[in-house]
Backbone as numpy.savetxt, mean C-alpha at the origin, in Angstrom:
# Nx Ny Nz CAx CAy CAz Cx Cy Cz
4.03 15.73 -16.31 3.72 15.00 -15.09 4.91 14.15 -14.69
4.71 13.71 -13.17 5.84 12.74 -12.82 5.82 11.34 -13.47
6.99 10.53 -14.38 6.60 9.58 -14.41 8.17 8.93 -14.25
8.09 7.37 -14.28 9.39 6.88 -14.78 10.49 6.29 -13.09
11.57 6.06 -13.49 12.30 6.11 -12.60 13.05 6.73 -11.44
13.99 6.57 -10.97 14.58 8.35 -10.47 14.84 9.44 -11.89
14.53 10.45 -11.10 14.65 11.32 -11.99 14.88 12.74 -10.95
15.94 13.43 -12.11 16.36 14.42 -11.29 16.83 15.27 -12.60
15.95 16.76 -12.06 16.19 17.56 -13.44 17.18 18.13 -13.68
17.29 18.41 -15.23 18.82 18.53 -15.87 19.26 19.91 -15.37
20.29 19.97 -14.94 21.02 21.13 -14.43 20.38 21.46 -12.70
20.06 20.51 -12.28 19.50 21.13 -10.49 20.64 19.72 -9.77
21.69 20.33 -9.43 22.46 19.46 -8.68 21.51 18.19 -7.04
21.53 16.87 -7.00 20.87 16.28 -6.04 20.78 16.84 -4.76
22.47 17.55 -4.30 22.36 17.91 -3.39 21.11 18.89 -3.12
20.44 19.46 -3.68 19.77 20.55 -3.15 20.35 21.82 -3.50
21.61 21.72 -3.79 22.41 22.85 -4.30 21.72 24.03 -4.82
20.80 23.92 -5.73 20.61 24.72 -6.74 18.71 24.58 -6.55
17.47 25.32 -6.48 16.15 24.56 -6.29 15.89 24.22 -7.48
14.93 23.34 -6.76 14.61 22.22 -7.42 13.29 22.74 -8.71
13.02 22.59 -9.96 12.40 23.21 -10.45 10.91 22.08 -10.03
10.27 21.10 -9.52 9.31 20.73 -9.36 9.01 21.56 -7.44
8.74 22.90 -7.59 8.14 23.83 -6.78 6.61 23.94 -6.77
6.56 25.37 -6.70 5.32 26.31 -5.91 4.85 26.07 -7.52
5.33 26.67 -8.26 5.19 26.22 -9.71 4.50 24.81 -10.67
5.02 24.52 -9.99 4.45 22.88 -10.64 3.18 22.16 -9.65
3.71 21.94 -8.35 2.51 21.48 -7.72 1.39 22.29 -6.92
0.41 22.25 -7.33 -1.13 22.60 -6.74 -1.04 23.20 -5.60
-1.05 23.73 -4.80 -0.87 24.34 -3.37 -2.83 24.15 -3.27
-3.22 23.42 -3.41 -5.05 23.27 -3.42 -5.03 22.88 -1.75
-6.17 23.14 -1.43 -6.38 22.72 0.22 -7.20 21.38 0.45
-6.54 20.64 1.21 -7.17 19.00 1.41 -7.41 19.28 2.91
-8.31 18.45 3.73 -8.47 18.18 4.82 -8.39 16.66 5.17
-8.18 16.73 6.59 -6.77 15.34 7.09 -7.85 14.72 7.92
-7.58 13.84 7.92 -8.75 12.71 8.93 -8.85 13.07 9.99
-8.46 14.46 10.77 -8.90 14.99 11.99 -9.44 16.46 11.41
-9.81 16.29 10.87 -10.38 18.07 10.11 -9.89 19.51 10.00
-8.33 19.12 10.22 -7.54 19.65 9.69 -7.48 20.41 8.30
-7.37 21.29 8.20 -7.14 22.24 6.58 -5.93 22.53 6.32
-5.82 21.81 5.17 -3.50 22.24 4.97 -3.50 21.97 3.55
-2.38 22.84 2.98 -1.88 23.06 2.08 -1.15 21.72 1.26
-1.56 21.41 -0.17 -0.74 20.11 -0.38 1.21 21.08 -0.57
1.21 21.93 -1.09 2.61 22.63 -1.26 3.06 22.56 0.42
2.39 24.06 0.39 3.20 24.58 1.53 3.27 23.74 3.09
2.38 22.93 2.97 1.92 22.05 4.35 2.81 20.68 3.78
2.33 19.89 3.09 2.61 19.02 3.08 3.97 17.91 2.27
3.89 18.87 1.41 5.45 18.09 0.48 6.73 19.55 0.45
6.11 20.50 0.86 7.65 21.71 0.67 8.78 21.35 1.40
9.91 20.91 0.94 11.43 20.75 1.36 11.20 19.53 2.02
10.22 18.46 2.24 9.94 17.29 2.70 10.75 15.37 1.23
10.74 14.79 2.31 10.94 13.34 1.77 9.04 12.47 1.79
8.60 12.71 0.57 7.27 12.00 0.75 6.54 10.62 0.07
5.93 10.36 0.45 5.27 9.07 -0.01 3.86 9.17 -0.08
3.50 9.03 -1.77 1.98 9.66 -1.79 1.07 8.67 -2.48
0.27 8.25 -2.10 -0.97 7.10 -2.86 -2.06 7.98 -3.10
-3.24 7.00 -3.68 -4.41 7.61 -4.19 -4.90 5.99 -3.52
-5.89 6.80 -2.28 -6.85 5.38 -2.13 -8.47 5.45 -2.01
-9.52 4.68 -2.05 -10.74 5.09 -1.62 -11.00 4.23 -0.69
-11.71 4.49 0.70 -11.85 3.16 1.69 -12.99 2.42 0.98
-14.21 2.92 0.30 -14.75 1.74 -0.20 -13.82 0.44 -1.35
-12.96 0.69 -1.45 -12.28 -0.21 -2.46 -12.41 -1.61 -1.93
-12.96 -2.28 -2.46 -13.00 -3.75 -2.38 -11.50 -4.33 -3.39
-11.23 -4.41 -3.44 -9.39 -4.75 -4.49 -8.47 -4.62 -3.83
-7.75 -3.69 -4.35 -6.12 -3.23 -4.44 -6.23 -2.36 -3.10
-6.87 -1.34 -2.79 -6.57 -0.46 -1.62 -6.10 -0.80 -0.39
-6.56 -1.83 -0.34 -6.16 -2.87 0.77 -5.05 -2.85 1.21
-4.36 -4.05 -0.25 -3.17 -4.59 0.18 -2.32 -3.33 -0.16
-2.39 -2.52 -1.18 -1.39 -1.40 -0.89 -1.25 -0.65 0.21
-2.34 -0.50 1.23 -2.18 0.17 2.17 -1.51 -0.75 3.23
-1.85 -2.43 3.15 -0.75 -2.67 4.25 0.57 -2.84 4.01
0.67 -3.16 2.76 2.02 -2.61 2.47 3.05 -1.54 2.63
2.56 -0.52 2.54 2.68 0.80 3.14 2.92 0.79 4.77
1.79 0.30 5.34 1.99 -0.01 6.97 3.38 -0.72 7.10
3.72 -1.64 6.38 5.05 -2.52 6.40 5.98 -1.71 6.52
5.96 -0.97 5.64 7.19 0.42 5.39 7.14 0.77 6.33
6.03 1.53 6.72 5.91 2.47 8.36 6.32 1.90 9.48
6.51 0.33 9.34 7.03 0.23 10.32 8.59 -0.17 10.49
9.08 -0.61 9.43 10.09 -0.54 8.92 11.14 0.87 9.66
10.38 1.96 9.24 11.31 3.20 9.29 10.70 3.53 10.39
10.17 3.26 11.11 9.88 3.31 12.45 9.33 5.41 13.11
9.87 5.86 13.83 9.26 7.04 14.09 10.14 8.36 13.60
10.51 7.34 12.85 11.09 8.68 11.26 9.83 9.29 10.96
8.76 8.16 10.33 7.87 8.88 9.89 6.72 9.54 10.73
7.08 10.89 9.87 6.00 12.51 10.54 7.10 12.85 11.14
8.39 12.89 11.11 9.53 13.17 11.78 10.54 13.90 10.28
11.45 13.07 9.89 11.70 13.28 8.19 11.46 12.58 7.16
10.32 11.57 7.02 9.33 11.24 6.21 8.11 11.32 6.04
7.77 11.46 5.71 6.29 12.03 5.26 5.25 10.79 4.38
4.51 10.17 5.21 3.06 9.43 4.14 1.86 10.30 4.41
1.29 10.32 3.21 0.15 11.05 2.52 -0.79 10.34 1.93
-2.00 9.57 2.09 -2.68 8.77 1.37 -3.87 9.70 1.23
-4.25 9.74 0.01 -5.43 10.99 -0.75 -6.54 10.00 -1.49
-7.99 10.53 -0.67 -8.88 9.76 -0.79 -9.20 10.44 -2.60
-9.37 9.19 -3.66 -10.50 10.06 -4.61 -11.81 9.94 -4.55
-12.11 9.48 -3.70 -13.54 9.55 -3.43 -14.50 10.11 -2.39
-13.97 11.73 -2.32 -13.77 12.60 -1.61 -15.93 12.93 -0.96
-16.61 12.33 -1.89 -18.06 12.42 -1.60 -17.74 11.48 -0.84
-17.55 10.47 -0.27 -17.57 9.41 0.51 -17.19 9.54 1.63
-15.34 9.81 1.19 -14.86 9.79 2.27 -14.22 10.74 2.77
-15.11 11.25 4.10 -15.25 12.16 4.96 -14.32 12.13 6.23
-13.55 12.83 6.55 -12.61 12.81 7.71 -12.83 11.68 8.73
-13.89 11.56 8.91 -14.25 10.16 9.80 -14.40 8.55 9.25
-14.85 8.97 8.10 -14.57 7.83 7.03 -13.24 7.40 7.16
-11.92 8.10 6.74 -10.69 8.03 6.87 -10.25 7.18 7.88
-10.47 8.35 9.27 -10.05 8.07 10.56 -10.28 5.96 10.60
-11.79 5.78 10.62 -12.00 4.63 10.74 -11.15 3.71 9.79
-10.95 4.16 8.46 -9.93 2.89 7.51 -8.43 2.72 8.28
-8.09 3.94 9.04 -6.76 4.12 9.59 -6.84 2.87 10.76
-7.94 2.99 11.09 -7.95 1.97 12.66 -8.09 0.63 12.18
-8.44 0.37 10.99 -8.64 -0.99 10.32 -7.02 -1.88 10.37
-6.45 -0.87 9.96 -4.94 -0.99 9.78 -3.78 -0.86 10.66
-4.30 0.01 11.81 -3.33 -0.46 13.19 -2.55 1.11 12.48
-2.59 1.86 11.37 -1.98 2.95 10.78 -1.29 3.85 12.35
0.01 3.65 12.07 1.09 4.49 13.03 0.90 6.35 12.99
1.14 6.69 14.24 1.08 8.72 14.69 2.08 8.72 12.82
2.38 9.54 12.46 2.71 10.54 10.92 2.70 10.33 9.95
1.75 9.36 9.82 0.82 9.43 8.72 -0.56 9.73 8.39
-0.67 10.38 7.29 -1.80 11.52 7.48 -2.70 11.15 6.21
-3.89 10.93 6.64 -4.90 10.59 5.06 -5.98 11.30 4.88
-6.09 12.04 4.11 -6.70 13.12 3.11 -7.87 13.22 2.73
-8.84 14.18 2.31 -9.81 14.42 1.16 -9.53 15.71 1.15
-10.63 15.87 0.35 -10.83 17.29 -0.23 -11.94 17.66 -1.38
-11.99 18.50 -2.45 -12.29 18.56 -3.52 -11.92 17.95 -4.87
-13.44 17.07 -5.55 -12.71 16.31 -6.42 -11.72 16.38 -7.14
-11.96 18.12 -7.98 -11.32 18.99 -8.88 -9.68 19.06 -8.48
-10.09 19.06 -7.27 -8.57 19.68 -6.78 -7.65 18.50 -6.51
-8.51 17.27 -6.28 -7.57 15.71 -6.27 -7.44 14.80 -8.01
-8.41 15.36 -8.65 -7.79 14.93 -9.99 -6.92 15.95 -10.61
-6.58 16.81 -10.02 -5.98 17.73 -10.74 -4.09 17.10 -9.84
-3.90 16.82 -8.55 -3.04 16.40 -8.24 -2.71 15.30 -8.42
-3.68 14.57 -9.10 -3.36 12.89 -9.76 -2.70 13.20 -11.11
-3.15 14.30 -11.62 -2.41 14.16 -13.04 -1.56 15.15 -12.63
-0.97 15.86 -12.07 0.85 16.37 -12.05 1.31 15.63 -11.36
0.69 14.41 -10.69 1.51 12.76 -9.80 1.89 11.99 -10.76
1.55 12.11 -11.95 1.33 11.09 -13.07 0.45 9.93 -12.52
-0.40 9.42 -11.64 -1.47 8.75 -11.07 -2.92 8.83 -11.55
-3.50 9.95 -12.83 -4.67 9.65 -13.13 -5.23 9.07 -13.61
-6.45 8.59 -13.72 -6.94 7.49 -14.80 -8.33 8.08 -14.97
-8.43 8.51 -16.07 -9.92 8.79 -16.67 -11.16 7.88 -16.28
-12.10 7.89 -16.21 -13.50 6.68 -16.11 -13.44 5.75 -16.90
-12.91 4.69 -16.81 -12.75 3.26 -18.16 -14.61 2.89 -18.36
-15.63 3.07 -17.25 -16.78 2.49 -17.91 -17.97 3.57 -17.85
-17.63 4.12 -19.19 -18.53 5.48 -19.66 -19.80 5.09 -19.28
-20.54 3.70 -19.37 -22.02 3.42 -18.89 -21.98 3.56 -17.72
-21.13 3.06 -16.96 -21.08 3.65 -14.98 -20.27 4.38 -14.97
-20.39 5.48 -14.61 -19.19 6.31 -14.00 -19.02 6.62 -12.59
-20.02 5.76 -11.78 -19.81 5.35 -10.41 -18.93 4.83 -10.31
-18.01 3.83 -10.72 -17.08 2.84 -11.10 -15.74 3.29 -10.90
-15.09 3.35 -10.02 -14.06 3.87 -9.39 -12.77 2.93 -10.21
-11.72 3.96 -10.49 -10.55 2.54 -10.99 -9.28 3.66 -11.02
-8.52 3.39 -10.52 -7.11 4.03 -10.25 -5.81 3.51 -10.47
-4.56 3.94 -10.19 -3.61 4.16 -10.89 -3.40 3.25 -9.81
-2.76 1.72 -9.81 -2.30 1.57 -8.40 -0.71 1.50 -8.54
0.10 2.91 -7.91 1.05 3.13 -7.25 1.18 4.06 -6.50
2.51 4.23 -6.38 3.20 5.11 -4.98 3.87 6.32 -5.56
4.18 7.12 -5.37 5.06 8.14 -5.23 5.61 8.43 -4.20
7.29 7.97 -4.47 7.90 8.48 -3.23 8.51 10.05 -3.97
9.38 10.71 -2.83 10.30 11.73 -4.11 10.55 12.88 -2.67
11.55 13.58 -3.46 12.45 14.68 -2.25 11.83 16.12 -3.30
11.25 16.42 -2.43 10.81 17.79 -3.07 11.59 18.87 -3.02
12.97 18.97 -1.93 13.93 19.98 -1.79 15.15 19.61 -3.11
15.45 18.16 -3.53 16.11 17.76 -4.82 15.73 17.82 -5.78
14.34 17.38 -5.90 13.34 16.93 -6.93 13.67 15.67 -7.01
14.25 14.72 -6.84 14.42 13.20 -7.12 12.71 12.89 -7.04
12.23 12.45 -8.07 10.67 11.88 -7.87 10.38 10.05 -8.57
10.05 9.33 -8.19 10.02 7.65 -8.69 8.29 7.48 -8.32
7.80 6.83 -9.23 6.85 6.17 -8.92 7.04 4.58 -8.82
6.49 4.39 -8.19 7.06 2.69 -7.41 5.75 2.21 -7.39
6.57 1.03 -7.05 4.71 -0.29 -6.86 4.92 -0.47 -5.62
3.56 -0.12 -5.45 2.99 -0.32 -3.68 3.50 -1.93 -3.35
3.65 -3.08 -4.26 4.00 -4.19 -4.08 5.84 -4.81 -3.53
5.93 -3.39 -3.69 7.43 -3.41 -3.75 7.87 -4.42 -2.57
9.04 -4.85 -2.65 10.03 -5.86 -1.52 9.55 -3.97 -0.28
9.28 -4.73 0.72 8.98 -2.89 2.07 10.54 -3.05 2.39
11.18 -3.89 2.63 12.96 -3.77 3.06 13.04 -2.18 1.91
13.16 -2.95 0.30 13.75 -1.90 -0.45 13.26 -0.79 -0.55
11.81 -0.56 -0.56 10.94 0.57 -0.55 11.16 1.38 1.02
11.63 0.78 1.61 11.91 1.75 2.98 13.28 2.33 2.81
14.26 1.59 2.57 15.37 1.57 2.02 15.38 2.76 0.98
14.84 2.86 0.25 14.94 4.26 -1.12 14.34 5.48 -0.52
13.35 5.03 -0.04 12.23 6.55 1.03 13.41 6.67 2.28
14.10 6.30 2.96 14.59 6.41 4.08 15.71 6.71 4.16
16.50 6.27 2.93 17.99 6.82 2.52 18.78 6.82 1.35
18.13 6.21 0.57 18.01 6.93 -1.00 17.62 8.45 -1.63
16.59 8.81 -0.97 15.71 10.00 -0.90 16.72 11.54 -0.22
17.14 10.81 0.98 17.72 11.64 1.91 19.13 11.32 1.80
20.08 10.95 0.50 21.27 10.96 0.06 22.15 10.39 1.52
21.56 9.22 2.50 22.07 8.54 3.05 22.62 9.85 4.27
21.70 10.77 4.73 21.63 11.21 5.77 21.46 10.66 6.53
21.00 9.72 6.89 20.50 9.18 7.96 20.59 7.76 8.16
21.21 6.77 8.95 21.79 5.58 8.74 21.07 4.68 8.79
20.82 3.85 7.59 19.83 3.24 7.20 19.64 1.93 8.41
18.20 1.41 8.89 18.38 1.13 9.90 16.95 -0.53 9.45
17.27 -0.33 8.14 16.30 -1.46 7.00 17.79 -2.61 6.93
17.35 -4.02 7.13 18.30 -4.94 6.64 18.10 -5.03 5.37
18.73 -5.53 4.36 18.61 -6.24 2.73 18.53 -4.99 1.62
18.88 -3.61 2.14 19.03 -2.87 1.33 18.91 -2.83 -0.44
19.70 -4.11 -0.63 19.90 -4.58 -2.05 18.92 -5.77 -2.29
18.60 -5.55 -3.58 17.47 -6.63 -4.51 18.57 -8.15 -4.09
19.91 -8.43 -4.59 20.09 -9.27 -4.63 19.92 -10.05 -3.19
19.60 -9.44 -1.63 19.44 -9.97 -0.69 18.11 -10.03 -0.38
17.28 -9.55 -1.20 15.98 -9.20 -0.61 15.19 -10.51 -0.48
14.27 -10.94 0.12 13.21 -11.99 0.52 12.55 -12.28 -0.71
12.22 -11.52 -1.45 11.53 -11.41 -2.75 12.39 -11.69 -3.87
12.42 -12.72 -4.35 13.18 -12.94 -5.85 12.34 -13.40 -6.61
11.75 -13.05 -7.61 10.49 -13.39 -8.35 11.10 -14.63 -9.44
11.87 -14.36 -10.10 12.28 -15.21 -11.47 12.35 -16.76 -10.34
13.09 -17.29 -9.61 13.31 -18.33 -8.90 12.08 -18.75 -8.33
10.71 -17.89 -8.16 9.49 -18.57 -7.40 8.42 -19.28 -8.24
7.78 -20.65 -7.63 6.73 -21.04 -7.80 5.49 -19.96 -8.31
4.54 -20.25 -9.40 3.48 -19.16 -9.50 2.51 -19.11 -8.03
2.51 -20.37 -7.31 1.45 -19.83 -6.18 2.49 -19.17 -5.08
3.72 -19.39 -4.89 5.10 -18.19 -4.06 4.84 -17.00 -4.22
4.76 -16.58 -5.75 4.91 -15.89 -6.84 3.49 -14.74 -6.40
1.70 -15.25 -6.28 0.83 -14.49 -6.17 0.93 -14.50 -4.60
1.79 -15.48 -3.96 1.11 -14.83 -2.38 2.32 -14.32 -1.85
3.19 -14.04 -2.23 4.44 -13.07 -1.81 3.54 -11.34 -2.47
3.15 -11.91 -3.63 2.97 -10.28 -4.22 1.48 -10.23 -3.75
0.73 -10.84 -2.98 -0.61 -10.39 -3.07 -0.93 -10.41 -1.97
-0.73 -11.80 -1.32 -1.16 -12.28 0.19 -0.13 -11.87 0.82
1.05 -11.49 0.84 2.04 -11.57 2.04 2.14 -10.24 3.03
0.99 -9.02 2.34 0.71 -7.77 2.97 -0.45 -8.01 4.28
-0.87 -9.20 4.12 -1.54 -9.62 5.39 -2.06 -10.78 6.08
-1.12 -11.67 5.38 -0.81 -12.93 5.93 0.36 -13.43 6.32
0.72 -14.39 6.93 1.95 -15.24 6.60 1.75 -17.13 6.87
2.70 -17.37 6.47 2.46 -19.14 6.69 3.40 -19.63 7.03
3.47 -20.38 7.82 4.98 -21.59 8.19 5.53 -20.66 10.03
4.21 -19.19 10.58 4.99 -18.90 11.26 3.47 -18.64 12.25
2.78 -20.28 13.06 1.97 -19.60 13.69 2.26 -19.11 14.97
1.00 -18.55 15.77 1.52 -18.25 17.20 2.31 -16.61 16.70
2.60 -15.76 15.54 2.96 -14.86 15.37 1.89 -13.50 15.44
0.89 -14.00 15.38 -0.07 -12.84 15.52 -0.44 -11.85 16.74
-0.24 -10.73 16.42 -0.15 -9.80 17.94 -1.60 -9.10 16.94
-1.70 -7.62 17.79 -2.66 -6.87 18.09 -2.70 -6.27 16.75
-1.92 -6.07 16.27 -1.94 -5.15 14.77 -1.64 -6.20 13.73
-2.22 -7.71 13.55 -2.37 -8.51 12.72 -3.23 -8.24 11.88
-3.35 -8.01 10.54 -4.52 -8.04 9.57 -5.33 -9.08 8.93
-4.26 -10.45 9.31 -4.86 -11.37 8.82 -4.37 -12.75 9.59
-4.61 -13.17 9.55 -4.14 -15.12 10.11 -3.04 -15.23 9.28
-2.69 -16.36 10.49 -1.44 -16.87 9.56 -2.02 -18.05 9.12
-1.56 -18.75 7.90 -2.28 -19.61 7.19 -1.37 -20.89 7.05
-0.37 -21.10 7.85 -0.31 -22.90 8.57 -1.17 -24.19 8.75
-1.35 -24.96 7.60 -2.48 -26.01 7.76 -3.75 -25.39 7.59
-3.76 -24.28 6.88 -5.44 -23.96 6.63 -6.09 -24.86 5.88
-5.44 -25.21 4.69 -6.04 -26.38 4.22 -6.51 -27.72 4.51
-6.37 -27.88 5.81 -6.72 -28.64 6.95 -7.65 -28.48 7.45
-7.69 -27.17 8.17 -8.72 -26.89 8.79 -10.17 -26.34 8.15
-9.98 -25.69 6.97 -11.04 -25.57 6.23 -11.48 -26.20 5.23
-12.53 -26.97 4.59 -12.78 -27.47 3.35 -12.15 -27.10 2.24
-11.67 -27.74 1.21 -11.27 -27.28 0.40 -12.30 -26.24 -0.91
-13.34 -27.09 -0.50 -14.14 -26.35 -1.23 -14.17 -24.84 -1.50
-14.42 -24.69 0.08 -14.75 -23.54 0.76 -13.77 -22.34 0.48
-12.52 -22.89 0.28 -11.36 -21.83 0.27 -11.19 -21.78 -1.33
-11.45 -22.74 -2.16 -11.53 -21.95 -3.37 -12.59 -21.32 -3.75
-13.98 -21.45 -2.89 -14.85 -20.10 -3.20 -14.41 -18.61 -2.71
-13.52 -18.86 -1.16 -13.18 -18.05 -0.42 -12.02 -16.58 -1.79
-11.20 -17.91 -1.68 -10.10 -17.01 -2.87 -10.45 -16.75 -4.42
-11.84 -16.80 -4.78 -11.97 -16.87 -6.25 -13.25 -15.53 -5.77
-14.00 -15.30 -4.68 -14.99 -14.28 -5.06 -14.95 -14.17 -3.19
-14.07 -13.87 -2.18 -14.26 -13.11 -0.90 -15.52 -12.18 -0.38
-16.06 -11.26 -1.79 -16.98 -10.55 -1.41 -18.66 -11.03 -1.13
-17.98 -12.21 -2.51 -19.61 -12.56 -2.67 -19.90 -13.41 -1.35
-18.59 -14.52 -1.02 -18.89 -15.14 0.52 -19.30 -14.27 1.71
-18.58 -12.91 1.92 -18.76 -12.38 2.98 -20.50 -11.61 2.41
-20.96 -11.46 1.27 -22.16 -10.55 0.93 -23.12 -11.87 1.60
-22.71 -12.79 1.01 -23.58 -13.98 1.42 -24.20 -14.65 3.11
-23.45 -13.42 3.59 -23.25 -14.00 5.01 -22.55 -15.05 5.85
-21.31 -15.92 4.90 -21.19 -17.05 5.37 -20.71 -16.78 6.58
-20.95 -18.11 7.68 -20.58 -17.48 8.93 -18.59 -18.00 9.43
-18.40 -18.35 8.06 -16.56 -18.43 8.82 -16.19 -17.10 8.21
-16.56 -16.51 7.02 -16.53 -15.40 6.41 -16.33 -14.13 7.47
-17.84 -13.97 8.14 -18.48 -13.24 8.91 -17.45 -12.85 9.90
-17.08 -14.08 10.25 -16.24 -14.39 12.01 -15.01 -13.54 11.58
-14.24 -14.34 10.40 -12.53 -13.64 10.38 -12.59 -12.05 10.17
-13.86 -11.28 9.54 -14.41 -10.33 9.47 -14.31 -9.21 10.87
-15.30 -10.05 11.62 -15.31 -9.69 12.51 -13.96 -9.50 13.59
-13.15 -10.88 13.33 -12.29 -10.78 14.36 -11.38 -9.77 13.84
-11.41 -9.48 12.54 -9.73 -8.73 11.94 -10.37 -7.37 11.44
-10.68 -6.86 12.71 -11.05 -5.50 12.79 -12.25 -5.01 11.01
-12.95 -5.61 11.00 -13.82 -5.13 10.01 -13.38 -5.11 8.58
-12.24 -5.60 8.47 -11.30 -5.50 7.15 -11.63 -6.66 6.13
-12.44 -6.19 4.92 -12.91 -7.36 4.16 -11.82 -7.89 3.45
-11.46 -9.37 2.65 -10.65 -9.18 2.22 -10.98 -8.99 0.71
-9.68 -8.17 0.25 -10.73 -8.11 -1.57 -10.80 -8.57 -2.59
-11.04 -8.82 -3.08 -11.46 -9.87 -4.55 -10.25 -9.29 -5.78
-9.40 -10.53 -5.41 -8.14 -10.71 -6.11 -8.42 -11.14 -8.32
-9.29 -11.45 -7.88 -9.48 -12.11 -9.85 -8.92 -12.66 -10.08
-8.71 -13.72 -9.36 -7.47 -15.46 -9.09 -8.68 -16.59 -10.21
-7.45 -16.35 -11.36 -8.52 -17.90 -12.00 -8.40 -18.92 -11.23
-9.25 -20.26 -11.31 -8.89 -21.24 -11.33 -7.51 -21.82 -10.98
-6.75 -21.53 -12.06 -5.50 -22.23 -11.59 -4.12 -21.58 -10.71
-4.67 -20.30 -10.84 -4.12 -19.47 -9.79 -4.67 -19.90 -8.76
-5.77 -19.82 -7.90 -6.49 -20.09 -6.72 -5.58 -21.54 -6.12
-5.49 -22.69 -7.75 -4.90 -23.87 -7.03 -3.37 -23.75 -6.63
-2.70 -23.49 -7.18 -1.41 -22.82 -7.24 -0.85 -22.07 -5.74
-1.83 -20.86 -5.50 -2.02 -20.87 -3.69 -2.21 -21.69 -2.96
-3.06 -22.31 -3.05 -3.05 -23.79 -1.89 -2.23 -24.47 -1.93
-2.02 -24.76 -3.43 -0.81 -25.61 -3.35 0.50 -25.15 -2.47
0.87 -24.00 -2.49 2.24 -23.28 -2.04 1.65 -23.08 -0.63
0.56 -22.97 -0.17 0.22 -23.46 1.44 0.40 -24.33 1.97
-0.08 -25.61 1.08 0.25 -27.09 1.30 1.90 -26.96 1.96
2.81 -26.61 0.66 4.06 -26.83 0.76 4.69 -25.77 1.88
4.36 -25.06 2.12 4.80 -24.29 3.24 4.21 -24.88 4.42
3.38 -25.34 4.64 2.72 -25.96 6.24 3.50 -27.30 6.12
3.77 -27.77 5.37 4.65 -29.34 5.53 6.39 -28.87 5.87
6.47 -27.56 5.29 8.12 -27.35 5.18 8.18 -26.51 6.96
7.17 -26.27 7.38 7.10 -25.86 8.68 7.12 -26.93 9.68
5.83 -28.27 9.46 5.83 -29.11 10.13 7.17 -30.28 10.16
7.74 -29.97 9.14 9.14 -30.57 8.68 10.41 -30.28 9.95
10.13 -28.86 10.34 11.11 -28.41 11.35 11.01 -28.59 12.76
9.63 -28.96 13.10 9.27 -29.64 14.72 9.94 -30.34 15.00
């Protein structure tokens, strides 16, 4: 299976020179259908001689599906109408009883999701069978439920005409992750058109951040921001969070950030509203202890003062 870093097999030159031995051979040619009911080939349709980017998501996911998918959106927009042009995103439902081409369609509209990118089902058989030559599978962790959905959370980018294949974290800095899919991938065909190319410029420096910087750069920053209101247009996923701690109880926001689902199951009605206003998109239950939860506010605090600092 794919795993690891770049990787490029021994004796198949990058250029393409020579093919690539991860072919017709190695991956599944199984048939998936596309959120318009489409029938296509994962080989021959969808990754042959292509630059791709492949997840495993379910729209019921209350968690991770979320923010990896707006993360992903970040990218997409990043590389702008490259992609479905010479990049390729692929997001593959595993919860293929569920989610039904229209199922899809609707998570796509949640997300403002850009024309060439294309999201999937199919047959279970035939999507756990492409999770494990992705290196992405994960067996059932709770043998008493096996309703209990739990997945691999990353990405696969990779050049199927080189074979260069990486599995990456959906969390990635989107500068660098557009940056490697956009001209890393494509041996700088195409003039990279991402600022901060390099880690050492990137927005994201983890070792130098605060732990509440630290969870809302890597957790919250796929659909929030703070210190920048008045920024929200039409394809916002979330508020910007300037003086929230102001405006909402404090209480309230550490029930908000310690259990989201159970507030919104509960009906609360500020719950309900941001719900409502941000296109139906719950937010999902992070598993923020205690002192994580404070740690975020805190780094809200300090970002709404380092904003109000600049008036």
């Amino acid at each position: 299976m794919l795993t690891g870093i770049w990787w490029t097999a021994p004796g198949h030159a990058a250029n393409g020179s020579q093919a690539s031995p991860w072919g017709a051979n190695y991956f599944p040619n199984v048939p998936l259908v596309t959120q318009d009911h489409k029938t296509v080939r994962f080989f021959d349709d969808l990754i042959k001689g292509k630059v791709v980017v492949i997840n495993f998501i379910f729209t019921g996911c209350s968690a991770a599906c979320g923010m990896e998918t707006a993360r992903l959106r970040q990218v997409q927009d990043l590389l702008g109408d490259r992609v479905g042009k010479d990049v390729f995103f692929y997001s593959i439902s595993i919860d293929p009883e569920n989610d039904t081409p229209e199922a899809l369609k609707a998570y796509m509209a949640k997300f403002n999701v850009a024309p060439g990118w294309t999201f999937l089902t199919g047959k279970q058989k035939d999507i756990d069978l492409l999770r494990a030559r992705l290196g992405l599978y994960m067996p059932p962790i709770n043998k008493d439920n096996p309703g209990v959905i739990d997945h691999d959370l990353a990405v696969i980018v990779g050049n199927q005409l080189t074979g260069r294949w990486q599995k990456a974290s959906p969390m990635e800095n989107p500068e660098v992750l557009a940056t490697q899919v956009g001209s890393w991938l494509s041996n700088w065909k195409v003039p990279p058109k991402v600022a901060n190319p390099k880690y050492e410029n990137a927005p994201v420096r983890l070792p130098t951040l605060s732990k509440g910087e630290e969870l809302f750069r890597t957790r919250c920053v796929t659909c929030h921001t703070v210190g920048q209101p008045g920024t929200e247009t039409a394809k916002s996923i979330g508020p910007d969070l300037t003086h929230v701690t102001r405006v909402r109880q404090r209480g309230w926001l550490v029930r908000w950030l310690k259990e989201p689902d159970a507030v919104l199951a509960a009906k609360d009605p500020i719950a309900v509203s941001l719900y409502e206003k941000y296109n139906k998109l719950a937010m999902p239950n992070l598993k923020l202890s205690e002192a994580d939860v404070e740690a975020v506010l805190s780094f809200l605090e300090q970002g709404s003062a380092a904003f109000q600092a600049k008036k």
